[in-house]
N, C-alpha and C positions, 0 to 999 in steps of 0.2 A: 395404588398400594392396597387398596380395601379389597378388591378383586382377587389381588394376589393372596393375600390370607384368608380370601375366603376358597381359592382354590387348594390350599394346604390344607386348612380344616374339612373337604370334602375329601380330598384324600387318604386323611387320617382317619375319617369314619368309615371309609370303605374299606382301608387295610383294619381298622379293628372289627369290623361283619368279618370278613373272610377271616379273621383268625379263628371269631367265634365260632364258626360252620366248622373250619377245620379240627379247632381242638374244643366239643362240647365240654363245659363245665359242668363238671361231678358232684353231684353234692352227696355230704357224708349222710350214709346209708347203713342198716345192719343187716343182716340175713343169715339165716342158718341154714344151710345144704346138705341133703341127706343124698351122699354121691352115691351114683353108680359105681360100683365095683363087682359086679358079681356076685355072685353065694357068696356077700361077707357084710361086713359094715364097715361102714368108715361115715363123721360129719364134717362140715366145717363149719363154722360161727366165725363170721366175719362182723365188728362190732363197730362204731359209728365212729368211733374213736381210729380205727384204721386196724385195729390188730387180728390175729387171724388164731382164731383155735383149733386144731384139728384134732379130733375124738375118735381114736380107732382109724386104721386105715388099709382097711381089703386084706385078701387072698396075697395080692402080688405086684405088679409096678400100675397094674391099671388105674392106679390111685394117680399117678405122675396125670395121667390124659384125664379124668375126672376133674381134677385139681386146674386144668388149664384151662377147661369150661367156663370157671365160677369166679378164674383169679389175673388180673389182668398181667401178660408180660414179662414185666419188670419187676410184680410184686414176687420176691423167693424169700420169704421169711415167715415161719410159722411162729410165732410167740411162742406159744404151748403146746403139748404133745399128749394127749392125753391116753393112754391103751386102758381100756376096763379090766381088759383079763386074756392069758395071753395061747389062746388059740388060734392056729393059725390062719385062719380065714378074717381075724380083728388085727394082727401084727404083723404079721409077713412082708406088708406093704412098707410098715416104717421105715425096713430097711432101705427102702431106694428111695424115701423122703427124705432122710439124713443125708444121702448123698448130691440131693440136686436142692434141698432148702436149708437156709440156715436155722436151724432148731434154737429157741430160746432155753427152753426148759423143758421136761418129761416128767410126767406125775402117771406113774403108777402104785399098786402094792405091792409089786415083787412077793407074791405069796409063790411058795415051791413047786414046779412044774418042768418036766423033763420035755427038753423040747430045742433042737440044735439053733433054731432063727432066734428062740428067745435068751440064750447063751449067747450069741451072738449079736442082739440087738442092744444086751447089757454093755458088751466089750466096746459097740459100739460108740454109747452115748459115753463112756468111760476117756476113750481115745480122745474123743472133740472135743471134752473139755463142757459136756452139754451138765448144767444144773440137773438132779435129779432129786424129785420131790418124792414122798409119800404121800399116797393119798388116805383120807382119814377126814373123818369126818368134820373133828375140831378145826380143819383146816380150809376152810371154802375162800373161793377164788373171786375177789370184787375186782372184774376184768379193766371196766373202766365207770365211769360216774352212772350208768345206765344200762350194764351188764355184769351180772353176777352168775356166779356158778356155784350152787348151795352144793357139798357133798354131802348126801345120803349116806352113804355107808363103800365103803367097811366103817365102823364105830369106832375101832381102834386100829392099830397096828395088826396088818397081815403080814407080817414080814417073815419069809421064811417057813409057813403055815401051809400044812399039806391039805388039802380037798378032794375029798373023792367026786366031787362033781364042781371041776372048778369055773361052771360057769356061773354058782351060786358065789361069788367069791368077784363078782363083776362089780365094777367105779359105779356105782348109781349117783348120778344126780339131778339137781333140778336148776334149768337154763331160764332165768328172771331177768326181765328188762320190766322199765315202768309199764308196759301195755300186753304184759304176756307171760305166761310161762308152762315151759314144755319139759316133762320129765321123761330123764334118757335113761336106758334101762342094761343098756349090754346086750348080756344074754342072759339075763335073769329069770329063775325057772320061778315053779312056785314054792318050793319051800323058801325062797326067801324074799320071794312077793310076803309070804304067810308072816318072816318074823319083820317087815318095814312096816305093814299092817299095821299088827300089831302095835308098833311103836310108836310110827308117825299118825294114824287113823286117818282124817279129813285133812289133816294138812299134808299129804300126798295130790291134791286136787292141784289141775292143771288143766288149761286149755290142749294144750297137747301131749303127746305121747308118743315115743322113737320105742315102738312093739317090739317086747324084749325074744332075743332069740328067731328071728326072722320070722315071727309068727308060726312058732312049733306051736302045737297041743301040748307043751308040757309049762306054756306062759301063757301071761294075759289070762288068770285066772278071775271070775268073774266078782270075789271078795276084793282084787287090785283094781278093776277096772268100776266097779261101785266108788270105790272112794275116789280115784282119777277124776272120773265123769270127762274126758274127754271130749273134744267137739272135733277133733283133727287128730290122725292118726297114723302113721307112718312105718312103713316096712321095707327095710332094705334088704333084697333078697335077689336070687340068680335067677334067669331064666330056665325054666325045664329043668331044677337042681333036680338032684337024685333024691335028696330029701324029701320031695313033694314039700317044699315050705311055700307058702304058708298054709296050715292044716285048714282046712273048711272049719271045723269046730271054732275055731279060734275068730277066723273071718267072718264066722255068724254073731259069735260074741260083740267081734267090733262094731259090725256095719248096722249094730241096734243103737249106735252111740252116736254117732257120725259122719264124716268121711274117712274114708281109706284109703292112701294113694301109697301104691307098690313102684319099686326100681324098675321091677321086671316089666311093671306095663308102659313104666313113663318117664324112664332114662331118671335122672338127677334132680329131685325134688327141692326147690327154692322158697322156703317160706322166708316172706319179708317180716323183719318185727320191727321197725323202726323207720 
């Protein structure tokens, strides 16, 4: 009889090894992904608690195969949606995320902009029934016990507010976990680098930094990047764009600060914070 149960119990340890091999055990993890997409931006903050933020999303469905890099399977659910501001190389993407993820909510500022995807990505979230927030400052984002998303600005309500340079009109915020925090910028030039400055001064300071405007010369002015003080530095940009992004002025600014890792040289950028 002793035999026999000790042959059952060798058994049972062996079928539980081979499950272990088969199905490793995940342990909860955070990371934030500055994807590949092209001449555009798009992130994703995956947070330890399991939820999934996605921050702007490309040119066009490239975000769909980006997405399937960073995100296992099964996982089709973005919690949060977040568009800074809605040019098409930041928004265009959303449309075929809505189609293939189930969207929790969308926080943008809907400030006024003629533009057929972004008429169309309203009617969109409208249709599904998706929550649509205003973004605003008063209103920052406590994701889960260990992830927060401070908004910066807009200060108030841009709802309906015309811009003649609406990339100064971009969701600024700042991405806080107990061991880090990286401020995300849009495409924020520097007149309104000049009035966050101003406002916020040293509490803009961040380990890292998502370089606003795919590292044009018309951002990462060197008043924004003194108070930043970054150590890590990030730039989501196309290969051979027409733009020449990122401007050399800009990349001398940076690479006096830190590191600097580009889409264009090194596919989908995984900073772990957790």
């Amino acid at each position: 009889m002793m035999r026999y149960w000790l042959l059952i119990g060798s058994a049972l340890h062996l079928l539980s090894t081979l499950v272990m091999l088969l199905v490793p055990v995940r342990q909860p993890s955070a990371f934030w992904a500055v994807l590949d997409v092209g001449q555009g931006d798009a992130s994703l903050l995956h947070t330890a608690a399991g939820y999934n933020i996605l921050i702007d999303t490309g040119p066009d469905e490239s975000v769909l195969s980006a997405l399937d890099q960073v995100l296992p399977p099964f996982d089709r659910t973005i919690d949060l949606l977040f568009i800074t501001h809605p040019h098409a190389d930041h928004l265009n993407g959303a449309l075929y995320v809505l189609d293939r993820y189930h969207v929790g909510g969308v926080v943008m500022s809907d400030v006024q902009y003629q533009s057929v995807q972004y008429d169309l990505l309203k009617k969109k979230i409208h249709e599904q029934g998706i929550l649509l927030f205003e973004a605003r400052a008063d209103q920052d984002w406590q994701i889960d016990q260990q992830t927060r998303l401070d908004i910066l600005f807009p200060f108030t309500t841009l709802h309906q507010q015309v811009f003649k340079n609406v990339n100064n009109a971009s969701v600024v915020m700042m991405l806080e976990t107990s061991a880090e925090q990286i401020l995300l910028t849009g495409d924020m030039e520097e007149e309104l680098e000049l009035i966050l400055s101003m406002y916020y001064g040293h509490r803009l300071a961040a380990q890292g930094l998502k370089v606003g405007h795919h590292g044009s010369k018309t951002s990462s002015s060197e008043l924004l990047l003194n108070l930043v003080k970054p150590k890590e530095m990030f730039i989501s940009v196309g290969r051979n764009n027409t733009f020449k992004h990122p401007s050399s002025q800009t990349l001398a600014r940076l690479q006096q600060l830190g590191s600097v890792k580009r889409t264009d040289e090194v596919g989908t950028i995984i900073k772990i914070l957790l």
